[in-house]
C-alpha atoms as an extended CHARMM CRD file, in Angstrom:
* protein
*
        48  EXT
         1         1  UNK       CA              0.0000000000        0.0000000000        0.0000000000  PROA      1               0.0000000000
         2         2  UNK       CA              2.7910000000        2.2270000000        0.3230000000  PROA      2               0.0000000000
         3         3  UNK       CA              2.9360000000        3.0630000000       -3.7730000000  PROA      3               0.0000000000
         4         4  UNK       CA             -0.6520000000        3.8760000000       -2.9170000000  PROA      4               0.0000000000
         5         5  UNK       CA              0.0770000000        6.4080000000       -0.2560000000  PROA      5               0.0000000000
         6         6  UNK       CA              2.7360000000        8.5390000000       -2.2690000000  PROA      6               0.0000000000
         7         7  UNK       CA              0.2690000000        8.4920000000       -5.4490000000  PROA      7               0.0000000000
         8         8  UNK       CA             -1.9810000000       10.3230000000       -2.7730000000  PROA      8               0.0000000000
         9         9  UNK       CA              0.4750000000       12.5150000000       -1.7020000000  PROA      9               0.0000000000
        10        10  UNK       CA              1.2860000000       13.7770000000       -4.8830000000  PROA      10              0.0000000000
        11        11  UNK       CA             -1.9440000000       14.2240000000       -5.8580000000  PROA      11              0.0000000000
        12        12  UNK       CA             -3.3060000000       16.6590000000       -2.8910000000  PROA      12              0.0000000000
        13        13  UNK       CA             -0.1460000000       18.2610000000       -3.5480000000  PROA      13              0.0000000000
        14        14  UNK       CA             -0.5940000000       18.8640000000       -7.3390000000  PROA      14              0.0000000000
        15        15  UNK       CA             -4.3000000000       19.7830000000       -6.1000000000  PROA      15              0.0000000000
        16        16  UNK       CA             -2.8950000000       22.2810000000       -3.6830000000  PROA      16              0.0000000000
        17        17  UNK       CA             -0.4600000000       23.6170000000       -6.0880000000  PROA      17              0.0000000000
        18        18  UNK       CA             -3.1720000000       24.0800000000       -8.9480000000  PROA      18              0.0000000000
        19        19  UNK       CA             -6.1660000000       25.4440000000       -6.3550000000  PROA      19              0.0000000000
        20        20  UNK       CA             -3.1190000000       28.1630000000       -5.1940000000  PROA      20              0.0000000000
        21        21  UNK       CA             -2.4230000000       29.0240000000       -9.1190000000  PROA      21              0.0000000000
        22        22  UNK       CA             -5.7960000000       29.7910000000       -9.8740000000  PROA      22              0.0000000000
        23        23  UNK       CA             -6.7520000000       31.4290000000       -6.4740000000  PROA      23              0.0000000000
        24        24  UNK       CA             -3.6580000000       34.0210000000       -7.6680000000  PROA      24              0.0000000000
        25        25  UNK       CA             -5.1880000000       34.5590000000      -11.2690000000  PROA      25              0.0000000000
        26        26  UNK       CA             -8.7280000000       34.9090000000       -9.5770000000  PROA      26              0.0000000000
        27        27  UNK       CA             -7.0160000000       37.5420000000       -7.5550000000  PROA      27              0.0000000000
        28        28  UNK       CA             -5.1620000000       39.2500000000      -10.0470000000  PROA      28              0.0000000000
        29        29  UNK       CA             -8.3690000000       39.5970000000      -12.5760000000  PROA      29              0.0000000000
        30        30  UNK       CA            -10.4060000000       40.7910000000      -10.2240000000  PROA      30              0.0000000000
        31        31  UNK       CA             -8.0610000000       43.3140000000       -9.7840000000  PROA      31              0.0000000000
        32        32  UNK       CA             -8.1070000000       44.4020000000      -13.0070000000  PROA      32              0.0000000000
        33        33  UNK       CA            -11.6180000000       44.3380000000      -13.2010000000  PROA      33              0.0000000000
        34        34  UNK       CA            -11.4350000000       46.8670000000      -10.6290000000  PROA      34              0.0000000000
        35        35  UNK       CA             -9.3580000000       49.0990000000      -11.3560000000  PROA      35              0.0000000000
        36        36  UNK       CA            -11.3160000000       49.2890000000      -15.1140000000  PROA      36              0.0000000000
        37        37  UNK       CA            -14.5450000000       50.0120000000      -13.1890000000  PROA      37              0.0000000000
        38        38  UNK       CA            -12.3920000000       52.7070000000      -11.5480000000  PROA      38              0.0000000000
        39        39  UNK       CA            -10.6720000000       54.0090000000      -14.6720000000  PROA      39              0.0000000000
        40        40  UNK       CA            -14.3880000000       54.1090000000      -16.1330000000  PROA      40              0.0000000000
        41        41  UNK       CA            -16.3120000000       56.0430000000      -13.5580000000  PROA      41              0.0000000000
        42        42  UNK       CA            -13.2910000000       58.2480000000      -13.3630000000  PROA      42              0.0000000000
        43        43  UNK       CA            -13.7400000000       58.9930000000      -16.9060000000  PROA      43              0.0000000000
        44        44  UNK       CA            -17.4970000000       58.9230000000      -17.2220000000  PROA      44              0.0000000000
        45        45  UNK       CA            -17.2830000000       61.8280000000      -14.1010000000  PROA      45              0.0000000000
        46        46  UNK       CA            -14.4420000000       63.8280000000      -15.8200000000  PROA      46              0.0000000000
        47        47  UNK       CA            -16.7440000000       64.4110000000      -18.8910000000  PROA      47              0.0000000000
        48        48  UNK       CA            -20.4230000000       65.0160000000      -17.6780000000  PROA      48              0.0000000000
């Protein structure tokens, strides 16, 4: 059972790894997202 136990391993670890990678390009969109809502209700202020 031991090859078992390392296949296990590795796998919450890739799942880790991968759930961390896409937590950080959740992160980072949503940050852009932001700061275009900003950009455009700056802009949509500066001209009415």
């Amino acid at each position: 059972m031991p090859a078992t136990e390392n296949i296990d391993e590795f796998t919450q670890f890739q799942t880790d790894e991968y759930s961390e990678q896409l937590a950080s390009q959740e992160q980072t969109y949503l940050d852009e997202v932001e700061a275009r809502l900003i950009e455009g209700l700056t802009s949509t202020e500066a001209s009415s």
